[in-house]
C-alpha positions as CSV (number, residue, x, y, z in Angstrom):
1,X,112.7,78.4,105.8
2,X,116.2,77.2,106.0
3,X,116.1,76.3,102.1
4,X,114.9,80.0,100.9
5,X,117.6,81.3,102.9
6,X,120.2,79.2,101.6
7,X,118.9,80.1,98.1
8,X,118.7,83.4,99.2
9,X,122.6,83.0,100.3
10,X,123.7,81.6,97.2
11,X,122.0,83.8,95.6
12,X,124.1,86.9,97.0
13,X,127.0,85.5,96.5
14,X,126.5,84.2,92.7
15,X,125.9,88.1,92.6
16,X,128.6,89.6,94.5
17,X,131.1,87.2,92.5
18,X,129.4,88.8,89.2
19,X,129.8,91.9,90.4
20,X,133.6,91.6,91.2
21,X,134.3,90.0,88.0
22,X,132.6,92.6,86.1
23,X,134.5,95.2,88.0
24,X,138.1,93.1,87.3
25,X,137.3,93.1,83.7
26,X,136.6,96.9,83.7
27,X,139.7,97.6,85.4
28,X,141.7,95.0,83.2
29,X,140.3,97.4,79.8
30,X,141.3,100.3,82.0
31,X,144.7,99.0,82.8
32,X,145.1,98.0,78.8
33,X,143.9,101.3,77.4
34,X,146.6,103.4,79.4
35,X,149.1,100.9,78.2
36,X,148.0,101.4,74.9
37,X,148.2,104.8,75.7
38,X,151.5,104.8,77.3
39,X,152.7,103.1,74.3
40,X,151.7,106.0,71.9
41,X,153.3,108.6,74.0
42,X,156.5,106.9,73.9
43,X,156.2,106.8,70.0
44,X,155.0,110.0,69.3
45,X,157.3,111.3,71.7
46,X,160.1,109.3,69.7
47,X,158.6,110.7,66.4
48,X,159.0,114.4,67.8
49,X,162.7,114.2,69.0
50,X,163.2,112.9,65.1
51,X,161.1,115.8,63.3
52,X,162.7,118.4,65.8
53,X,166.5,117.0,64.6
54,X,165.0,117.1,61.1
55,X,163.9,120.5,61.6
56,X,167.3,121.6,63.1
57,X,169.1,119.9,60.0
58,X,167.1,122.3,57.9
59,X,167.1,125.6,59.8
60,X,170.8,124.8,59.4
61,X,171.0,124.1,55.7
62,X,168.6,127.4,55.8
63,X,170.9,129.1,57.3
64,X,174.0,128.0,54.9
65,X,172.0,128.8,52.1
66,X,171.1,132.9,53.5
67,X,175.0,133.2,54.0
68,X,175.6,131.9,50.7
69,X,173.2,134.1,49.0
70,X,174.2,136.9,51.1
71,X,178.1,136.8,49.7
72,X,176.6,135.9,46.1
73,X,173.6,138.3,46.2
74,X,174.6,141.6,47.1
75,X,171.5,142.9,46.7
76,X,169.9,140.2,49.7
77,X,172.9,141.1,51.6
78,X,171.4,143.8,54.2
79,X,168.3,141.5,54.3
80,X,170.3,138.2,55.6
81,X,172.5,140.4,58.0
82,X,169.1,142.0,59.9
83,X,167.8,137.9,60.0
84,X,171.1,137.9,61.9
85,X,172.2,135.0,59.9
86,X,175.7,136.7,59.3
């Protein structure tokens, strides 16, 4: 009697050790993947502050150009000034 309950003992606790280990691993790919993830939001993040200065750079050039046109092209004049460009 005192051996099946020792097996039984051992037992339980083979099996409560492979339970925690499973869990640990599944929090350990948890805790990775929102790295990972935290990692891509920093880039892409990184990426959007450099296509919004890009952007700027040409709604600025845009710009230059409309006023440009504007003093060149009569004709694109009144079109330029309601864009409120000049």
């Amino acid at each position: 009697m005192i051996i099946i309950t020792w097996i039984i003992s051992v037992a339980a606790t083979i099996t409560v050790i492979v339970l925690v280990v499973r869990d640990d691993t599944k929090k350990t790919k948890i805790i990775k993947k929102l790295l990972q993830n935290e990692r891509l939001m920093r880039k892409l993040e990184s990426d959007l502050q450099i296509y919004r200065r890009e952007l700027q750079e040409y709604q600025r050039k845009l710009e230059e150009a409309a006023r440009e046109t504007a003093k060149t092209r009569p004709e694109f004049a009144e079109g330029v000034r309601r864009l409120g460009l000049i």
